[in-house]
ROBASE-39703 format. One record per atom (N, C-alpha, C): y, z, x. Coordinates in steps of 0.05 Angstrom, whole numbers, plus 5000, padded with zeros to 4 digits. Layout:
REM residues N
YZX...
REM end
This chain:
REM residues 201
131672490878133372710887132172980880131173020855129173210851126273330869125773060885123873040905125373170930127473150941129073170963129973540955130673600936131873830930128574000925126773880913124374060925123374200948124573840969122473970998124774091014126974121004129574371013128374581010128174700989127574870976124074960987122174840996120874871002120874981036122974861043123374921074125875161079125875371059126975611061130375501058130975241045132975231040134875051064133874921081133674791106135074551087136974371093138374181070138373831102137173691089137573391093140573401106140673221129143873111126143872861107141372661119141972281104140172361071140472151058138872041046138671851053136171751059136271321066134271251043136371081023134970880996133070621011131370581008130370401012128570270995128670030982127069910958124269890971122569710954119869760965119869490972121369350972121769030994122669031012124369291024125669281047123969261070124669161088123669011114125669061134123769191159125769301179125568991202127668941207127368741231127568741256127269051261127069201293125969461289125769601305125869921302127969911306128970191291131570321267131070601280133670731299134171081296136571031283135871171258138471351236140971441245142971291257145171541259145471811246145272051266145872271256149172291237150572111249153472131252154072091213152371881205152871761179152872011160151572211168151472361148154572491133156772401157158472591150160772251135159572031134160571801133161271731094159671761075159171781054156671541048157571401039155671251034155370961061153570901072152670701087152070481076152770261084151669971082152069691089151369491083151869301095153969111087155468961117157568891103157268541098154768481099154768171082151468331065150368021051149868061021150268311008152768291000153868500980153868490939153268090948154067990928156868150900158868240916161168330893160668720899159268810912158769080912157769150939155369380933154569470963151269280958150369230977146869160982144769320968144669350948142569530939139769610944139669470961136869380971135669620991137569691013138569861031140970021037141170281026143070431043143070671055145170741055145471151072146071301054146571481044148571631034147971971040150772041063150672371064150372491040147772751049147272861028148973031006151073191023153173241002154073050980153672730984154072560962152072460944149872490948147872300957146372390921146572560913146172640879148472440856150772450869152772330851152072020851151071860879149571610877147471590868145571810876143071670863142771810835142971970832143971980801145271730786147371800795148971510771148071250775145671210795144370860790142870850769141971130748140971050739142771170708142771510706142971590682146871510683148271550703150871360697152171100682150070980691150170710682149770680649148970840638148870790611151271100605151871230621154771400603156471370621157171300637159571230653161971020646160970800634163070630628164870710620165170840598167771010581169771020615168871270640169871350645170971160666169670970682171170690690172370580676172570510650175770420641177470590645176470880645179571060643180171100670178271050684179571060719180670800723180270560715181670290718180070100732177070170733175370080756173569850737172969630742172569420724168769480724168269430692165669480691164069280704161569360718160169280734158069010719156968870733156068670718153768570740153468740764150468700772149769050781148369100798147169380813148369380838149369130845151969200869154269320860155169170850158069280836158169530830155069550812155969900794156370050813154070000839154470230856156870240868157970040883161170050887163270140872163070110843164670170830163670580827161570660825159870990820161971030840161470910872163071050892165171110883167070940879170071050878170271260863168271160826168571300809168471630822166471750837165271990834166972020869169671870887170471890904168771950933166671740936164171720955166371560974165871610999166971531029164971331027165471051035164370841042165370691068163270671082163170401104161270221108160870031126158769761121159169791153156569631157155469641179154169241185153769251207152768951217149869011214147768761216145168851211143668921235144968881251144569041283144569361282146069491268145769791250144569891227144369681209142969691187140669391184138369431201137069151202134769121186136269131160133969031139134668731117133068701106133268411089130668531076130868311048127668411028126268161025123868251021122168041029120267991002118167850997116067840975113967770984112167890979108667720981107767610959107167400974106867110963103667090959102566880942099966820946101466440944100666320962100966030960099065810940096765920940094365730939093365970906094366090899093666310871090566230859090265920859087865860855085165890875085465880893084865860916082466140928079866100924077866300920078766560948079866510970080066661001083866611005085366560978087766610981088466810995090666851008091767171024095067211015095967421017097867451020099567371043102367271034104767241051106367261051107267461069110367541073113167361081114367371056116767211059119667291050120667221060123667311060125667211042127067411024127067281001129867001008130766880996132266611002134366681012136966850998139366871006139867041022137467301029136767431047137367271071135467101082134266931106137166731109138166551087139766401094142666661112142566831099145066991097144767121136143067251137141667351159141367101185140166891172140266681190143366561204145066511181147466381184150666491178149766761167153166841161153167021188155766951204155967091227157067371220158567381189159467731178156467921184154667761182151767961184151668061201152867931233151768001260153868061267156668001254158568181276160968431268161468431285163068611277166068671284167268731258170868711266172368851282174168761299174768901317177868901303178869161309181269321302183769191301185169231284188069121281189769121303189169231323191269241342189869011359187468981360186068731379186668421366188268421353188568191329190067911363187867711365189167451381191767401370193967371378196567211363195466911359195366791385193766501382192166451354190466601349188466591330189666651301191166781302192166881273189467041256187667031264186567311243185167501262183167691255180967821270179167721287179567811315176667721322173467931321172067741329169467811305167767841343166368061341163268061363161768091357159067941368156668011364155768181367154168271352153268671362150368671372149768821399147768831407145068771398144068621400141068591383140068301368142868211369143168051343140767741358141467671381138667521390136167551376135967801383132867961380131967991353133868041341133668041310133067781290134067521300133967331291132167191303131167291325128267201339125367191317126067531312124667631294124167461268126867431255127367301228125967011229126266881251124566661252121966611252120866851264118066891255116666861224119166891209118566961180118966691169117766711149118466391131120966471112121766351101123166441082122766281047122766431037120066421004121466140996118866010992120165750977120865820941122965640941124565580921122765600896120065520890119465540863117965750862116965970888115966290879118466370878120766310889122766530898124966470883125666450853128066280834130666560846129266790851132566880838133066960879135367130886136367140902135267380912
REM end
């Protein structure tokens, strides 16, 4: 954020609308144009692997907010707690959660998106053969990524409004969002990391 409030400041004061977090595993699975729109959204993200929070892996956050998140992922997290018990918000117990929980704490606007809007998953390079004198690197996708991406249809679709509710059906119905073929075309191309490089999620 210090970096971002530099090249403001460098550009006669000219201010970002997004910030877009992106880890250094993130993996785009199409070309990606940024909604302008998100900026006024609060924080962006996805609405499967959340595991208990938001995706940390990938998100948005308008820049009017976008100090109070990325700030508190790091120097929060060690003085914040005090102030989530006194707000009532249960202490966090991975880097999803905290950030879900920062949002409310510091009153960040949040929404989630299908991966047809947000089409990333994280990946690892691999060496297979480590012994192996002309080993190479390989790109693979990390496990619950690929299964999640592959098979949870929350990834690809998206909820349609309370008033569209089937009676027949008794809950929400769910659509596919444009792309989602193309996207998983893609994903197949990819391996996905075997189980003894790839232990954690």
């Amino acid at each position: 954020m210090f970096l971002v409030d530099a090249e403001e400041q460098s550009k006669a004061g000219e201010r970002f609308g997004l910030v877009l977090k992106l880890r250094d595993d993130s993996f785009a699975l199409q070309p990606w144009l940024i909604p302008s729109s998100w900026a006024q959204r609060g924080l962006t993200s996805l609405h499967c692997m959340q595991w208990g929070g938001v995706m940390d892996s990938t998100f948005a956050v308008g820049r009017r907010w976008a100090w109070a998140i990325m700030e508190g992922l790091a120097a929060d997290w060690y003085i914040s707690h005090y102030a989530l018990k006194e707000a009532g918000i249960a202490i966090p117990h991975n880097p999803e959660s905290w950030i879900a929980g920062l949002a409310k704490l510091k009153h960040v606007p949040m929404q989630t998106k299908a991966l047809c809007k947000l089409p990333f998953v994280s990946v690892r390079f691999v060496k297979y053969n480590a012994r192996a004198e002309n080993a190479e690197m390989s790109l693979v996708v990390k496990r619950r990524h690929y299964q999640a991406a592959r098979h949870d249809e929350s990834c690809w679709s998206t909820r349609i409004g309370p008033s569209e509710v089937f009676p027949d059906h008794g809950k929400l119905a769910q659509a596919k969002c444009a792309g989602s073929e193309s996207m998983r075309a893609t994903l197949e191309t990819l391996v996905m990391c075997p189980q003894k490089l790839c232990r954690s999620r």
